[in-house]
PyMOL commands that place a pseudoatom at each C-alpha (Angstrom):
pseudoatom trace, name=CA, resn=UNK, resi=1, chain=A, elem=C, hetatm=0, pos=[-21.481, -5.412, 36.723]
pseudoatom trace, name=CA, resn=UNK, resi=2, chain=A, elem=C, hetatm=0, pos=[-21.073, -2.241, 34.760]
pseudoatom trace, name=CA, resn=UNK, resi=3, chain=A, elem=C, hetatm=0, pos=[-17.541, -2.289, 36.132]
pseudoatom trace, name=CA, resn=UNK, resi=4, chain=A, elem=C, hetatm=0, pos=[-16.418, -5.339, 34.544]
pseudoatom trace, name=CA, resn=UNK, resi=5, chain=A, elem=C, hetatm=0, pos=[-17.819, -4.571, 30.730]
pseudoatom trace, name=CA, resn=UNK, resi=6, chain=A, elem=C, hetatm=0, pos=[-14.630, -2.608, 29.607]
pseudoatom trace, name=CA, resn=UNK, resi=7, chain=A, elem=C, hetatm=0, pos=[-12.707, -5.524, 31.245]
pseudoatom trace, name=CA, resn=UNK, resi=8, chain=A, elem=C, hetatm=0, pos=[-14.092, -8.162, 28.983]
pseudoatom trace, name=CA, resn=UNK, resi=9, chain=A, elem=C, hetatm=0, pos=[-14.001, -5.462, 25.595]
pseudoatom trace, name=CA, resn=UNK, resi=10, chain=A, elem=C, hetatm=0, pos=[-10.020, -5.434, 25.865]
pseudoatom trace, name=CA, resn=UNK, resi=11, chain=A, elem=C, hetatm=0, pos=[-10.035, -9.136, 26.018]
pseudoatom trace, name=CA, resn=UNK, resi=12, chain=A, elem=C, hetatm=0, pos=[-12.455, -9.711, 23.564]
pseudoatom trace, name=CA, resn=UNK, resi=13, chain=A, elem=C, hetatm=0, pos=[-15.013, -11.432, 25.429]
pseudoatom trace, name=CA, resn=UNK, resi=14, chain=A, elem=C, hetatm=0, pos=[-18.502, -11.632, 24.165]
pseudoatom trace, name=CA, resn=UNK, resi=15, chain=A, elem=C, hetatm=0, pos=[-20.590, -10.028, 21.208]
pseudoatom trace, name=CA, resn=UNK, resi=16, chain=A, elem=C, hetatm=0, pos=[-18.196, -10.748, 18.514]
pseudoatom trace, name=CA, resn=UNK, resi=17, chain=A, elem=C, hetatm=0, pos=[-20.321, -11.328, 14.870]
pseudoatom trace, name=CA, resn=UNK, resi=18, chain=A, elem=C, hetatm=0, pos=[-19.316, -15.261, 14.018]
pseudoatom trace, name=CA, resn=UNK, resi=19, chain=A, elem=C, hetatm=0, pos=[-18.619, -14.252, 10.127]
pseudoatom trace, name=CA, resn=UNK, resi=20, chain=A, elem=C, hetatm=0, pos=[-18.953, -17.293, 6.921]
pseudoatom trace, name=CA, resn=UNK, resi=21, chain=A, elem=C, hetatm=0, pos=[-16.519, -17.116, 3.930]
pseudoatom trace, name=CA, resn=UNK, resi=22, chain=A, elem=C, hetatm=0, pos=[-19.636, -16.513, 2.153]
pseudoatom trace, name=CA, resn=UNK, resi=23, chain=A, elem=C, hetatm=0, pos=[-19.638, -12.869, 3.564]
pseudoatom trace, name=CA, resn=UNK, resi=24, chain=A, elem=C, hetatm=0, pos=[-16.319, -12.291, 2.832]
pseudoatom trace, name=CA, resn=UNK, resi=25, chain=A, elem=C, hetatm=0, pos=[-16.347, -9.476, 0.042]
pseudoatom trace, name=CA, resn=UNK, resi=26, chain=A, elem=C, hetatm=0, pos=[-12.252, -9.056, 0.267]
pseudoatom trace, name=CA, resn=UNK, resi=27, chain=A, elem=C, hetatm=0, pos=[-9.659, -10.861, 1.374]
pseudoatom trace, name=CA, resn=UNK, resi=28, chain=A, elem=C, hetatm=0, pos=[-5.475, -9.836, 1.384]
pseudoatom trace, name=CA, resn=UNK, resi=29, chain=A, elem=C, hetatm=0, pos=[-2.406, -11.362, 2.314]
pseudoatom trace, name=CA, resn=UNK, resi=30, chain=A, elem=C, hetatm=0, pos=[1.000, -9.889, 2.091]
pseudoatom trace, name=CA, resn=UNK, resi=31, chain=A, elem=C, hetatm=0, pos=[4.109, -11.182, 3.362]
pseudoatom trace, name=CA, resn=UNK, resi=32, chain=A, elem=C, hetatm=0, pos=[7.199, -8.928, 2.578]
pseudoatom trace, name=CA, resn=UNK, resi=33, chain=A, elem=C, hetatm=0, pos=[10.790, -10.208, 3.481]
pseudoatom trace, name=CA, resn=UNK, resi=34, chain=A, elem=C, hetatm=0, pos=[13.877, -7.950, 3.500]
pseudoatom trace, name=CA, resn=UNK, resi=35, chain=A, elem=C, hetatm=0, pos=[13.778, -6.922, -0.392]
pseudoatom trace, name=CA, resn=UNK, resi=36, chain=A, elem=C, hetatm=0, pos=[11.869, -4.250, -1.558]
pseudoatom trace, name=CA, resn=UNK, resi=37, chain=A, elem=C, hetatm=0, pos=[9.087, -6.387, -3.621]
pseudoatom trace, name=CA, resn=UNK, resi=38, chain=A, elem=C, hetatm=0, pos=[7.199, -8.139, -1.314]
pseudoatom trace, name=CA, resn=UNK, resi=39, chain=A, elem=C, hetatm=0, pos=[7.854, -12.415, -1.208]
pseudoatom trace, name=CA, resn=UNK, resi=40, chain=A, elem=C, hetatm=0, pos=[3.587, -12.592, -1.809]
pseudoatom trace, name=CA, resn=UNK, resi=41, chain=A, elem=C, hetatm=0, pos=[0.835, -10.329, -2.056]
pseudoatom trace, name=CA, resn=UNK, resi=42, chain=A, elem=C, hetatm=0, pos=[-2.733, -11.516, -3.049]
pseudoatom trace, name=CA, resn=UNK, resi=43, chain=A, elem=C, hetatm=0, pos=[-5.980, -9.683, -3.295]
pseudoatom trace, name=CA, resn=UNK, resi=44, chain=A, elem=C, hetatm=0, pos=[-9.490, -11.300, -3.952]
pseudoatom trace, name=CA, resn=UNK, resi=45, chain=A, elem=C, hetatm=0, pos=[-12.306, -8.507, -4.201]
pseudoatom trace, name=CA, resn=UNK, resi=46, chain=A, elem=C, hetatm=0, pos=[-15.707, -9.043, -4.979]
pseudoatom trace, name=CA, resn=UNK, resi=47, chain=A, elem=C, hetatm=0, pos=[-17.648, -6.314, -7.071]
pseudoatom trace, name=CA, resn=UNK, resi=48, chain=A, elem=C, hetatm=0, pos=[-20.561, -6.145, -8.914]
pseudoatom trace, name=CA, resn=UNK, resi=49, chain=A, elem=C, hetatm=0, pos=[-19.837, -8.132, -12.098]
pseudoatom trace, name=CA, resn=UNK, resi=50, chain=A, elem=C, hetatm=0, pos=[-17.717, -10.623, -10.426]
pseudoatom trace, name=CA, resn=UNK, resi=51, chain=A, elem=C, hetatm=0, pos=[-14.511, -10.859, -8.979]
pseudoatom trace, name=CA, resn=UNK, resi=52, chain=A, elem=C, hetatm=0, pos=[-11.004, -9.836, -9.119]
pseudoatom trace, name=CA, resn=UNK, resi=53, chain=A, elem=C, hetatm=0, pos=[-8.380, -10.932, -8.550]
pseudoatom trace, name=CA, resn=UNK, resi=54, chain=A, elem=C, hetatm=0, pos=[-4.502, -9.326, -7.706]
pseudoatom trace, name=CA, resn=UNK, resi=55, chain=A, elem=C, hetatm=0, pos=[-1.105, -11.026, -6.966]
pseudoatom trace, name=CA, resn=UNK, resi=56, chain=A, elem=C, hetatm=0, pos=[2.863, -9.879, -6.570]
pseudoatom trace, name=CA, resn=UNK, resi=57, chain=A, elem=C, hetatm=0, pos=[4.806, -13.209, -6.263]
pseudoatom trace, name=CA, resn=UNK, resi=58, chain=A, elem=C, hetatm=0, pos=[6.594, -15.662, -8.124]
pseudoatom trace, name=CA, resn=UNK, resi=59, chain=A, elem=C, hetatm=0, pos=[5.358, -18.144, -10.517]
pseudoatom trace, name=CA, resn=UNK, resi=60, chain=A, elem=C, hetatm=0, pos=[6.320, -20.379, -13.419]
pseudoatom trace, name=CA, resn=UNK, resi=61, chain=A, elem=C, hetatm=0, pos=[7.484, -24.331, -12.675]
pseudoatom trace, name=CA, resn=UNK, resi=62, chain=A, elem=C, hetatm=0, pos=[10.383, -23.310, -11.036]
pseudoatom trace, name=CA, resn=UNK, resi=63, chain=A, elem=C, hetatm=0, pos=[9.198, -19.805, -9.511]
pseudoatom trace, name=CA, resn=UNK, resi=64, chain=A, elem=C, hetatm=0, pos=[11.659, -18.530, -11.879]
pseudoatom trace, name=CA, resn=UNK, resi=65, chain=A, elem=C, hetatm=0, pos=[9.211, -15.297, -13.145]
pseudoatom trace, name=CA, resn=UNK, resi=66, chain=A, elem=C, hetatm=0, pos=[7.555, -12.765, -10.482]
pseudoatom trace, name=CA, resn=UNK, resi=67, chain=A, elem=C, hetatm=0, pos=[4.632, -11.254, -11.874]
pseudoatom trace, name=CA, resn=UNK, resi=68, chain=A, elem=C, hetatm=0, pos=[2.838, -8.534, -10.827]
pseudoatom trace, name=CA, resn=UNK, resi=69, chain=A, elem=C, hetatm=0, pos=[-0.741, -7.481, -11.425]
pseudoatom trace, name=CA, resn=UNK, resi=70, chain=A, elem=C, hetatm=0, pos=[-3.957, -6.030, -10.239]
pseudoatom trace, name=CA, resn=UNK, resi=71, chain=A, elem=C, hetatm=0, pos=[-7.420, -6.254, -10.321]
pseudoatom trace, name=CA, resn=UNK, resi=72, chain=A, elem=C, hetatm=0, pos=[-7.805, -8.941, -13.271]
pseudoatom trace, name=CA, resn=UNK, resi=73, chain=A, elem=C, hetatm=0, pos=[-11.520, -10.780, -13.476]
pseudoatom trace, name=CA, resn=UNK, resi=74, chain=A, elem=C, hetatm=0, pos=[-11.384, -14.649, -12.344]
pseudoatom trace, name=CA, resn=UNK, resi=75, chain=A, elem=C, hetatm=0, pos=[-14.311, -16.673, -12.508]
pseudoatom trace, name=CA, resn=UNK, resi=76, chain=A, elem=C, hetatm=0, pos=[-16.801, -17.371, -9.574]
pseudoatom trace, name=CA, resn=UNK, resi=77, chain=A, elem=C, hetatm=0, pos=[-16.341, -20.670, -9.346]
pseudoatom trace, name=CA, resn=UNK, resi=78, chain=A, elem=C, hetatm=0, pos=[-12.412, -19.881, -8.448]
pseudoatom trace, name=CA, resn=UNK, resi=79, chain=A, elem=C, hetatm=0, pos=[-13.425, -17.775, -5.795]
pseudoatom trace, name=CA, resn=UNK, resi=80, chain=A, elem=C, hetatm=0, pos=[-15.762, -19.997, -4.422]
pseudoatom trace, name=CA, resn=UNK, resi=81, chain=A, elem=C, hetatm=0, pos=[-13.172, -22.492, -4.326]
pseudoatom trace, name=CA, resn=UNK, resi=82, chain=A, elem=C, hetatm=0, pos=[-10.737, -20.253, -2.286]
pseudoatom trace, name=CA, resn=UNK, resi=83, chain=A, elem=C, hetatm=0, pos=[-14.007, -19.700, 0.054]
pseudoatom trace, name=CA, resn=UNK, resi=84, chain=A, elem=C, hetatm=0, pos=[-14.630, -22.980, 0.791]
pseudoatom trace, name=CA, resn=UNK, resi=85, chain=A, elem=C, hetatm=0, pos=[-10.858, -23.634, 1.532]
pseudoatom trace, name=CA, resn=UNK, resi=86, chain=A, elem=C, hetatm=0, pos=[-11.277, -20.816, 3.850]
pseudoatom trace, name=CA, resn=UNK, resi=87, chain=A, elem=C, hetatm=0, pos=[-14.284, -22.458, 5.597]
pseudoatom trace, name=CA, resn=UNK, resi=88, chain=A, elem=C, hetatm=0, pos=[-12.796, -26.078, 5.599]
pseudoatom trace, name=CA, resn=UNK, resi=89, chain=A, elem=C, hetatm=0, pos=[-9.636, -24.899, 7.417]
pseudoatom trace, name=CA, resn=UNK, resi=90, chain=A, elem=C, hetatm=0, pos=[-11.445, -22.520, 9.955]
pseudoatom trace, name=CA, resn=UNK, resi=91, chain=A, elem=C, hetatm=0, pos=[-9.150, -19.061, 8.767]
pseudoatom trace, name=CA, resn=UNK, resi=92, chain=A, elem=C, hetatm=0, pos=[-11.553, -16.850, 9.974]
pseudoatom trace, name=CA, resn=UNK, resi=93, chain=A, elem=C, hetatm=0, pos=[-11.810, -17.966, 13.370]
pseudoatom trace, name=CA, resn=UNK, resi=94, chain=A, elem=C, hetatm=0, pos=[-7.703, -18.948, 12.983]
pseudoatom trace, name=CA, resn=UNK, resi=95, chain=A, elem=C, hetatm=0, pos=[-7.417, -14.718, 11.990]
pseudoatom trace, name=CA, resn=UNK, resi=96, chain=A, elem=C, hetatm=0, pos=[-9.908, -13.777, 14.367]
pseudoatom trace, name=CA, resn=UNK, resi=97, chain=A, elem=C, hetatm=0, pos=[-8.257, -15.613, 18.314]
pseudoatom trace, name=CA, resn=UNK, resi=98, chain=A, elem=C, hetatm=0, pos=[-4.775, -14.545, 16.475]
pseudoatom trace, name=CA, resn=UNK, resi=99, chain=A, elem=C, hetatm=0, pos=[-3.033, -11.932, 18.822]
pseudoatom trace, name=CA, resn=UNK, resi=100, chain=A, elem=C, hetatm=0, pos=[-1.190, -9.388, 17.249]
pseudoatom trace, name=CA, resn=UNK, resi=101, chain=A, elem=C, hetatm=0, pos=[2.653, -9.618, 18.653]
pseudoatom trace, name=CA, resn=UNK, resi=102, chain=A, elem=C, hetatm=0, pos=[3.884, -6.497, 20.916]
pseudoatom trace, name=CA, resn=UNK, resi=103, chain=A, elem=C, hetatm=0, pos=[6.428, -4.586, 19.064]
pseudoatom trace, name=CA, resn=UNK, resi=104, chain=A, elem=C, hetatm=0, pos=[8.865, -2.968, 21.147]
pseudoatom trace, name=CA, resn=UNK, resi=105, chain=A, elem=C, hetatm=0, pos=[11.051, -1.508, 18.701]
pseudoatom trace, name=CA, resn=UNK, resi=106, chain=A, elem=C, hetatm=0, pos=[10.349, -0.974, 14.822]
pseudoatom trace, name=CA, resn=UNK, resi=107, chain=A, elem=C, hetatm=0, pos=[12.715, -2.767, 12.047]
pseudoatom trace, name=CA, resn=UNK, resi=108, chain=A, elem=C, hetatm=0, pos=[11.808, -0.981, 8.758]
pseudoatom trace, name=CA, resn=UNK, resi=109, chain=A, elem=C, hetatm=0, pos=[13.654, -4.374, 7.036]
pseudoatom trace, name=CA, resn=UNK, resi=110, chain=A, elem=C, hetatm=0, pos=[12.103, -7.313, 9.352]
pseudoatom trace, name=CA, resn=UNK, resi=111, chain=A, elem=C, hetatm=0, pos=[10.071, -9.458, 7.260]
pseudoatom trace, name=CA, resn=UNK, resi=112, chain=A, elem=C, hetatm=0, pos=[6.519, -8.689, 7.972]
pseudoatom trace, name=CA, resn=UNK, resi=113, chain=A, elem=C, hetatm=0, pos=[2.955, -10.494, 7.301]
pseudoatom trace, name=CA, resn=UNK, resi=114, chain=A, elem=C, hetatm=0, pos=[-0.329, -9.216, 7.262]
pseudoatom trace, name=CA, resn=UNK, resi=115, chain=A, elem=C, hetatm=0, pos=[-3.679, -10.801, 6.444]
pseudoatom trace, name=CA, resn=UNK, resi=116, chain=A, elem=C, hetatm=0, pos=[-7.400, -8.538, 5.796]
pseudoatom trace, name=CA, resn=UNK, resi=117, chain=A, elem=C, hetatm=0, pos=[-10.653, -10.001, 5.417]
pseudoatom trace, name=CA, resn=UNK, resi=118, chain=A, elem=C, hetatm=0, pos=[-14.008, -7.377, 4.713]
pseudoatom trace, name=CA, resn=UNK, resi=119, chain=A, elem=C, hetatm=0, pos=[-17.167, -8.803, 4.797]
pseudoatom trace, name=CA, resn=UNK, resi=120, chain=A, elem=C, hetatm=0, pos=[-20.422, -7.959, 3.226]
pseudoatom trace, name=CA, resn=UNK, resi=121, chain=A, elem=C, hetatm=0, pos=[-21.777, -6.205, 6.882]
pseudoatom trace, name=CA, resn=UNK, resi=122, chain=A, elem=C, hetatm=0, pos=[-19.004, -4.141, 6.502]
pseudoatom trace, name=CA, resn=UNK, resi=123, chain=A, elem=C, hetatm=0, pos=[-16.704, -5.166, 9.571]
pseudoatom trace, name=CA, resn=UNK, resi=124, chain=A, elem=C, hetatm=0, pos=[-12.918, -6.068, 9.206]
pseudoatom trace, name=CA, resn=UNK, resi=125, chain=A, elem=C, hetatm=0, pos=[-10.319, -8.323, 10.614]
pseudoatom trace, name=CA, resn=UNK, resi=126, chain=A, elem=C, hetatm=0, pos=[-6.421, -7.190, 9.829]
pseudoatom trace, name=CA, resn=UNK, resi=127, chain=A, elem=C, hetatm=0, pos=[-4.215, -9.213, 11.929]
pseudoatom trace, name=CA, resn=UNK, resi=128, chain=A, elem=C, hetatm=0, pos=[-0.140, -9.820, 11.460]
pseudoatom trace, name=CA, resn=UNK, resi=129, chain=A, elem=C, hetatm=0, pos=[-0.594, -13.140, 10.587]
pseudoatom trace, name=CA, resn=UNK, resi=130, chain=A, elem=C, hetatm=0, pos=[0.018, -15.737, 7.093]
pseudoatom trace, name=CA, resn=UNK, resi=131, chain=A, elem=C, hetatm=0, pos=[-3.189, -17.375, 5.887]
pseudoatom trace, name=CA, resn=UNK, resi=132, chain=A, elem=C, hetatm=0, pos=[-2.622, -21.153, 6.253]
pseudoatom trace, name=CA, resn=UNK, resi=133, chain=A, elem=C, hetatm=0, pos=[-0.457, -23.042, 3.896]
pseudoatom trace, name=CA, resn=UNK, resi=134, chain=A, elem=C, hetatm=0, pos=[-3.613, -24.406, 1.517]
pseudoatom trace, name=CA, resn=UNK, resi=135, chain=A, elem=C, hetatm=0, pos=[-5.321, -21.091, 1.173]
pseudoatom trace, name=CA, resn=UNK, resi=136, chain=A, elem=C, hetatm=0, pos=[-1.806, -20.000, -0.179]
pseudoatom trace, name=CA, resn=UNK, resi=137, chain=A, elem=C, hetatm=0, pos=[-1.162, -23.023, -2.633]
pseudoatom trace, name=CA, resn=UNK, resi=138, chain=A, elem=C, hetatm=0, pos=[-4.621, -22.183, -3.579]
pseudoatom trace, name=CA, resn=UNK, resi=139, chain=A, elem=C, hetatm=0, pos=[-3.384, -18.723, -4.243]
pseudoatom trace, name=CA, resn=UNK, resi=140, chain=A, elem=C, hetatm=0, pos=[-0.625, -19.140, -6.099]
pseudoatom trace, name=CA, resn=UNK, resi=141, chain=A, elem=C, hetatm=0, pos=[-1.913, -21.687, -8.434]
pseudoatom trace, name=CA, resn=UNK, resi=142, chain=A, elem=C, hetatm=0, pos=[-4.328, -18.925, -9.449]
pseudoatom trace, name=CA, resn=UNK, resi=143, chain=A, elem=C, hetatm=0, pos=[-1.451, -16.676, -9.688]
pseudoatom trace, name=CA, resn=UNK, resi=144, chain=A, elem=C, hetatm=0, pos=[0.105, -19.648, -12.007]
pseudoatom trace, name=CA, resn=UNK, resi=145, chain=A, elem=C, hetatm=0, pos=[-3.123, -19.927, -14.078]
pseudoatom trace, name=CA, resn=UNK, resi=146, chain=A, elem=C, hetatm=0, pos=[-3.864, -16.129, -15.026]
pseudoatom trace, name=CA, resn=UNK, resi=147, chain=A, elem=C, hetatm=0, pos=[-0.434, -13.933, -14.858]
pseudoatom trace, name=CA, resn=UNK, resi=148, chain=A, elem=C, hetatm=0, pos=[-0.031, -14.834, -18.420]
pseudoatom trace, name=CA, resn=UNK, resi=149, chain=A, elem=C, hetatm=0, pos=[-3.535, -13.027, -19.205]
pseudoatom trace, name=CA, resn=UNK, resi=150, chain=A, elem=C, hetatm=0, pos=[-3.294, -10.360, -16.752]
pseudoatom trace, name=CA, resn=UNK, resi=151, chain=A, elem=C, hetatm=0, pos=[0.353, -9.277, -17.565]
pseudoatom trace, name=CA, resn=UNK, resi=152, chain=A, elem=C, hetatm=0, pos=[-0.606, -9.215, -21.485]
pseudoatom trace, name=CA, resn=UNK, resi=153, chain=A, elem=C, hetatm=0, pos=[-3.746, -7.091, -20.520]
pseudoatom trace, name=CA, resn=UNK, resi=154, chain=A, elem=C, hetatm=0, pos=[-1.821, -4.558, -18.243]
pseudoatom trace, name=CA, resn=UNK, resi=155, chain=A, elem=C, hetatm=0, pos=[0.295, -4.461, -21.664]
pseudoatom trace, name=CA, resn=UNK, resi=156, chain=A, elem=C, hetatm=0, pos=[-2.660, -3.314, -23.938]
pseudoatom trace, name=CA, resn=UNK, resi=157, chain=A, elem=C, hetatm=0, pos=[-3.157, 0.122, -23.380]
pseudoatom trace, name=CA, resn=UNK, resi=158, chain=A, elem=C, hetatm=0, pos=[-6.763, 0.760, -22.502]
pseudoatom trace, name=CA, resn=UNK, resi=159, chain=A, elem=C, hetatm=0, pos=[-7.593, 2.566, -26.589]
pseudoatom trace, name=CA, resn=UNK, resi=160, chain=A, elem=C, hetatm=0, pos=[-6.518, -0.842, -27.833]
pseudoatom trace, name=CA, resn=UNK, resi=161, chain=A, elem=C, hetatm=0, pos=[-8.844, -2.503, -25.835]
pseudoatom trace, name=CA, resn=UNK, resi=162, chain=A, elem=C, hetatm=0, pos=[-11.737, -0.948, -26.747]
pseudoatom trace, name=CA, resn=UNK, resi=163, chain=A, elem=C, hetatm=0, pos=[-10.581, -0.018, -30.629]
pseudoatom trace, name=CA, resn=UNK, resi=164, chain=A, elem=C, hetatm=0, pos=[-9.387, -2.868, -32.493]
pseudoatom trace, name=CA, resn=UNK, resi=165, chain=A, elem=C, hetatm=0, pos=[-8.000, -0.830, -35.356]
pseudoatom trace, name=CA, resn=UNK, resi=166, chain=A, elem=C, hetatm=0, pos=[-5.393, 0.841, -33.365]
pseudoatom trace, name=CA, resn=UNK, resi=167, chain=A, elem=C, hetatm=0, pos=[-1.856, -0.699, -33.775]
pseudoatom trace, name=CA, resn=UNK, resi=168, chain=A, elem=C, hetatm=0, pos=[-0.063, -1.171, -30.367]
pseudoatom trace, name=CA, resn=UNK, resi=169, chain=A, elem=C, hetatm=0, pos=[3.413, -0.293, -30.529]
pseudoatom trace, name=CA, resn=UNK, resi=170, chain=A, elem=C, hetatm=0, pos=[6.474, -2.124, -28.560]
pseudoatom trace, name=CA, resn=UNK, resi=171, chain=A, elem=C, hetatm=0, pos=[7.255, -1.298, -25.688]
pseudoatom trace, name=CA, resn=UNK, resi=172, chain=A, elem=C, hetatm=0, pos=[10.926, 0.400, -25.313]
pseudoatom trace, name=CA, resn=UNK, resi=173, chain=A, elem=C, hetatm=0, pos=[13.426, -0.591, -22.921]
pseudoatom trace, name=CA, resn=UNK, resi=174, chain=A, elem=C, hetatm=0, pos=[14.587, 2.246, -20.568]
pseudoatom trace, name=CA, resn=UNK, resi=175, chain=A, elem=C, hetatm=0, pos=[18.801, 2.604, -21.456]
for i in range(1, 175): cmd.bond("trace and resi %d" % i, "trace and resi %d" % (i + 1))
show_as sticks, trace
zoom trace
């Protein structure tokens, strides 16, 4: 019987923790194609005071603008929404079966996706795989809703913030 245990470890039979979007305390997707900036990259991370939230992609009506920016606060209740997406469309489990595809040779330029989810025990999937499609309309239209706010905060440099009698200057175009 002994014998057989490492057998069913390598393919993933038994004591797996079944995980809730509740528990998830991070969650990233990236997807880069054959340019340097990747086609998406989202972050959600939950910390103390709330969460935050990170994107690279484009956005405007006609994905005419790509923004980038990290760690800017959303509210709960847009996280929870993501997490219940999650739930509805079973990603975890989706992320979890999802086998990883044997690379026999490495392509620095081949497009490339990977997807991370952390949860609050501590334990990690990563798996080369896209979230589904609504979990990703759900992420850009935050994207949509907050690059605005989160580019013109990365913009105010942090003395600003905290002193409102400081003047920010322009910034200056590199020749």
């Amino acid at each position: 019987m002994l014998a057989l245990l490492p057998v069913f470890g390598l393919f993933g039979c038994g004591g797996s923790k079944k995980h809730t979007a509740d528990e998830i305390i991070m969650l990233s997707t990236v997807y880069y194609g054959t340019a340097r900036d990747p086609v998406y990259a989202f972050a959600l991370k939950k910390e103390e005071n709330g969460w935050l939230f990170s994107a690279d992609c484009l956005v405007g009506e006609q994905k005419e603008h790509y923004t980038s920016f990290a760690a800017f606060p959303v509210p709960a209740e847009d996280a929870a929404e993501l997490l219940r997406i999650i739930s509805e469309d079973g990603e975890i489990e989706r992320l979890k079966k999802h086998r990883d595809p044997i690379h026999f040779f490495h392509s620095s330029d081949a497009p490339a996706r990977m997807t991370q989810m952390t949860f609050s025990d501590g334990s990690t999937v990563e798996k080369e795989a896209a979230m589904g499609e609504r979990v990703l309309a759900y992420l850009y239209g935050l994207a949509d809703r907050y690059y605005r706010a989160a580019e013109s905060a990365a913009d105010t440099p942090a003395d600003t913030a905290m002193n409102e009698t400081t003047t920010t200057l322009p910034k200056q175009e590199n020749p």
